[in-house]
C-alpha positions in Angstrom: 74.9 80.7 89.2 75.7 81.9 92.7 78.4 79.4 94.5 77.9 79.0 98.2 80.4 78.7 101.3 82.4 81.9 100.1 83.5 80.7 96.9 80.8 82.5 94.8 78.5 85.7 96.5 76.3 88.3 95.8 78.9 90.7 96.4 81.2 88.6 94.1 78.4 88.5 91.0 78.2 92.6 91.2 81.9 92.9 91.2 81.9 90.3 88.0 78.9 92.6 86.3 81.5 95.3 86.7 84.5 93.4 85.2 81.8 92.3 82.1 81.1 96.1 81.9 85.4 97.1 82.2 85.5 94.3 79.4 83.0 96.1 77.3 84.8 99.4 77.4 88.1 97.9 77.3 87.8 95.3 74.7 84.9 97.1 72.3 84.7 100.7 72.6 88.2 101.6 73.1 90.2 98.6 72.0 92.5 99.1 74.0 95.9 97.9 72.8 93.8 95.7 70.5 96.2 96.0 67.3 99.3 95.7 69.9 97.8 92.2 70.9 96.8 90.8 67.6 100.1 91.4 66.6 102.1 89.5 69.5 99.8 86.8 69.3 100.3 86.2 66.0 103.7 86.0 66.1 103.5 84.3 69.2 101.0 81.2 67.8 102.3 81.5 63.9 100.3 78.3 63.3 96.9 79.5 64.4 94.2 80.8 62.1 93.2 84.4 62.6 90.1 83.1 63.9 91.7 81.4 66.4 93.6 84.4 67.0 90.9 86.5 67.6 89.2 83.9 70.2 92.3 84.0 72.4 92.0 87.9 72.5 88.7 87.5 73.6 89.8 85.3 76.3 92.7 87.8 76.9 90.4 91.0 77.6 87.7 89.0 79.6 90.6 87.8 81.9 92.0 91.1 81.8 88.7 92.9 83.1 87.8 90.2 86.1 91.8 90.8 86.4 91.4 94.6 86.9 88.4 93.9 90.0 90.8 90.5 91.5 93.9 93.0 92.1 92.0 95.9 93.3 89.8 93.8 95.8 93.3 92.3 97.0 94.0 96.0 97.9 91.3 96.1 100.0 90.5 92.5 101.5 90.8 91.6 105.3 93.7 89.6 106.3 91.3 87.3 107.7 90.0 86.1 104.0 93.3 85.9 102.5 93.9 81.9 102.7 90.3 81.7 101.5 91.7 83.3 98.2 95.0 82.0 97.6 96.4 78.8 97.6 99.8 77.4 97.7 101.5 74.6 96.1 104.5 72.6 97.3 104.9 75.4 99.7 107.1 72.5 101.6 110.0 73.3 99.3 110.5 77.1 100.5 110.1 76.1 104.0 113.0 73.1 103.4 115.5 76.0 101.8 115.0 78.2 104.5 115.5 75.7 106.9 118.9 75.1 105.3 119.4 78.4 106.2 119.4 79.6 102.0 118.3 82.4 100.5 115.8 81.7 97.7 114.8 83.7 94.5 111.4 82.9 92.9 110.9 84.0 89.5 107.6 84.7 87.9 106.2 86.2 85.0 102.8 88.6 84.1 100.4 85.5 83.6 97.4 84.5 85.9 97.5 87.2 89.1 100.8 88.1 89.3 99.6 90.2 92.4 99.0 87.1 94.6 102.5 86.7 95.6 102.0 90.1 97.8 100.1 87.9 100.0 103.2 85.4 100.2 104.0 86.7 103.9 101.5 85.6 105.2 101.7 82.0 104.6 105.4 82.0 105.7 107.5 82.8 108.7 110.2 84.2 106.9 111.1 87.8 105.3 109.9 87.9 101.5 110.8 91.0 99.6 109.7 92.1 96.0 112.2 93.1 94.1 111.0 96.4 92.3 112.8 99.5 90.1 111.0 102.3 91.9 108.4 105.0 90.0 109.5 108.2 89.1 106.7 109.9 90.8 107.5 110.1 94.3 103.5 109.6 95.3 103.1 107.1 93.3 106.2 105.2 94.7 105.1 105.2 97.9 101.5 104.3 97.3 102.6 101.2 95.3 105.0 100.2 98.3 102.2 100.7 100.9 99.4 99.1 99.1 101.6 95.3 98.0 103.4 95.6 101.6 100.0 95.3 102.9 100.4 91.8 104.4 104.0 92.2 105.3 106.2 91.9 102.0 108.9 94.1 101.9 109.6 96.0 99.3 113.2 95.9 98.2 114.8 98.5 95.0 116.4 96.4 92.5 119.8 98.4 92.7 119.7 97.0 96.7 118.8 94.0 96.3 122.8 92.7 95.7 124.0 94.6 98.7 120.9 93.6 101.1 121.5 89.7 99.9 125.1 89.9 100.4 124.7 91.4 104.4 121.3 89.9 105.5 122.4 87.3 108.4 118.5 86.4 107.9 118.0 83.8 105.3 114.8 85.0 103.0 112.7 85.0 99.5 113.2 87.9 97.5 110.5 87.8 94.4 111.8 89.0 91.2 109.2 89.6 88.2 111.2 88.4 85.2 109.6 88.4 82.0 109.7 92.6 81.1 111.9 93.9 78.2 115.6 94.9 79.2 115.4 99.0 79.9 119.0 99.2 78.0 117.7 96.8 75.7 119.4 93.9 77.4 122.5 91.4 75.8 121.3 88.6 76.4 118.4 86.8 74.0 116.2 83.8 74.3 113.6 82.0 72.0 110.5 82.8 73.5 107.6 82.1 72.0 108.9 81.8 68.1 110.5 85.0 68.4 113.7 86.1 69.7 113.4 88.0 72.4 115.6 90.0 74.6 115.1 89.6 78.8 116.5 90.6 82.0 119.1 88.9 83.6 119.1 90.4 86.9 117.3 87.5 89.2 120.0 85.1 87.5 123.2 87.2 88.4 122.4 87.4 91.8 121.5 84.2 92.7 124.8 83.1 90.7 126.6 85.5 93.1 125.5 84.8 96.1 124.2 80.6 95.4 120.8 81.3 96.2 117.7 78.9 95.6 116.0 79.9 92.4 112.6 78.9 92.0 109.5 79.0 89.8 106.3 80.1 90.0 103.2 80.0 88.2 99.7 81.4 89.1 96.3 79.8 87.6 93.0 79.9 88.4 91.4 77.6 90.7 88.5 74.9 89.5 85.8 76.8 90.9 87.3 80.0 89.7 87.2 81.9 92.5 90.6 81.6 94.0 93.8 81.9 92.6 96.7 78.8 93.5 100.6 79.3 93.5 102.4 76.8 92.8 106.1 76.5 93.1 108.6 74.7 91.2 112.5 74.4 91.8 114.5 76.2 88.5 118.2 75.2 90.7 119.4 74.6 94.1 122.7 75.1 92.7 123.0 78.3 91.2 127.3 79.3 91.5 127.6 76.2 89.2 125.2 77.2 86.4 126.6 78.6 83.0 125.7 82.0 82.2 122.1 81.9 80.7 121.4 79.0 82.2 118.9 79.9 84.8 117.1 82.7 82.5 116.7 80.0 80.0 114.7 77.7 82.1 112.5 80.2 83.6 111.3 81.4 79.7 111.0 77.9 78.7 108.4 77.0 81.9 106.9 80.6 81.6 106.3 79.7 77.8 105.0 75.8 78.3 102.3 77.7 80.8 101.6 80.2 78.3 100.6 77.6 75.7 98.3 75.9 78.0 96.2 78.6 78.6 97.3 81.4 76.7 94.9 83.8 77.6 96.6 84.7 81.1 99.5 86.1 79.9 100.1 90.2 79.6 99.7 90.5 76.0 98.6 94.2 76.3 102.7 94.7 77.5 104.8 96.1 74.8 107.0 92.8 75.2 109.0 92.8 71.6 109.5 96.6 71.8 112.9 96.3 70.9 114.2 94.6 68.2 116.7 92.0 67.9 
């Protein structure tokens, strides 16, 4: 079936026969990372059957594949279509902070298309940054920061980002991707999803330092599956006063209740548990 008024084309169906053909290479010649998923899965869902198990991975890679297409069309798409493929929920409660003249740090995780939130400038009139540790390879570095800075987010270092916070007489949003395994293996833990599980704490201590806004978001699929919708959330408007965890804690546990709802979204390819506790 072949939706009309942009949602569905004939350019979209070829680009889905391509992901169903990425899915087929992916998922059952190479299996890729297939014994990497099984595994966090099933110590992710403990209670499911194997069958069950085995469905969700299904789900995973066919999400995966359209995935793969979704983030390199974004690459590519005119400014002029974004709106028609992103849409944003309770978008009113950034605007409100930076009208109060805060800073605000929104935390998200590797589930639905994390790479919507490059489009975030142009929705809003104020400077949004990505928060990112920078590639080795010095070509690759700068093709990743020209290709999300695209439609104006700036792309900020993560050993910068306390400095440029601390100065910046502009109030901004500075997006912090905050579900990846510690590189030092990290101190502080968390139960996330049955397992304990070591995380970052670097979006908490710098909104702690400097009292930022700290907010959530999550990234589904749209009803007609076509576009993808953002929708924020508010973690703490008072982050000096939090206790040390605090704010980490929430964002696992709302990055985990979305997880169980449609599990299928998440990164499970990402070697999440590497280290051990």
């Amino acid at each position: 079936m072949k939706y009309q008024n942009g949602i569905y084309t004939e350019e979209t169906a070829q680009k889905s026969g391509v992901a169903w053909i990425f899915y087929f290479l992916l998922y059952r010649v190479m299996r890729y990372r297939y014994a990497e998923v099984i595994q966090n899965l099933s110590r992710s869902f403990p209670d499911k059957s194997y069958g069950e198990i085995k469905n969700i991975a299904t789900q995973f890679y066919r999400h995966f594949s359209r995935l793969f297409m979704e983030i390199l069309e974004l690459f590519t798409i005119p400014e002029a279509r974004i709106k028609k493929r992103v849409v944003l929920h309770q978008a009113a409660l950034l605007d409100a902070c930076h009208a109060r003249g805060r800073n605000i740090i929104i935390m998200l995780g590797h589930y639905g298309n994390w790479e919507c939130v490059t489009m975030l400038p142009a929705f809003f009139s104020f400077d949004i940054y990505g928060v990112y540790k920078p590639l080795h390879n010095g070509f690759f570095n700068r093709l990743m920061k020209k290709i999300r800075g695209r439609f104006g987010l700036k792309m900020l270092p993560v050993e910068e980002a306390p400095k440029h916070l601390l100065k910046s007489r502009k109030p901004g949003a500075y997006i912090f991707i905050s579900d990846q395994s510690p590189a030092n293996g990290g101190k502080y833990i968390v139960n996330f999803l049955n397992q304990p599980t070591r995380v970052i704490t670097g979006a908490e201590r710098l909104a702690r330092a400097t009292d930022a806004v700290v907010v959530y978001a999550v990234i589904n699929r749209s009803a007609t599956g076509r576009r993808w919708e953002i929708t924020f959330s508010l973690i703490t408007d008072d982050a000096a006063t939090t206790r040390s965890g605090e704010i980490t804690s929430r964002f696992n546990q709302q990055l985990e209740q979305d997880i169980r709802k449609s599990p299928a979204y998440w990164l499970w390819t990402h070697r999440r548990w590497k280290t051990q506790v």
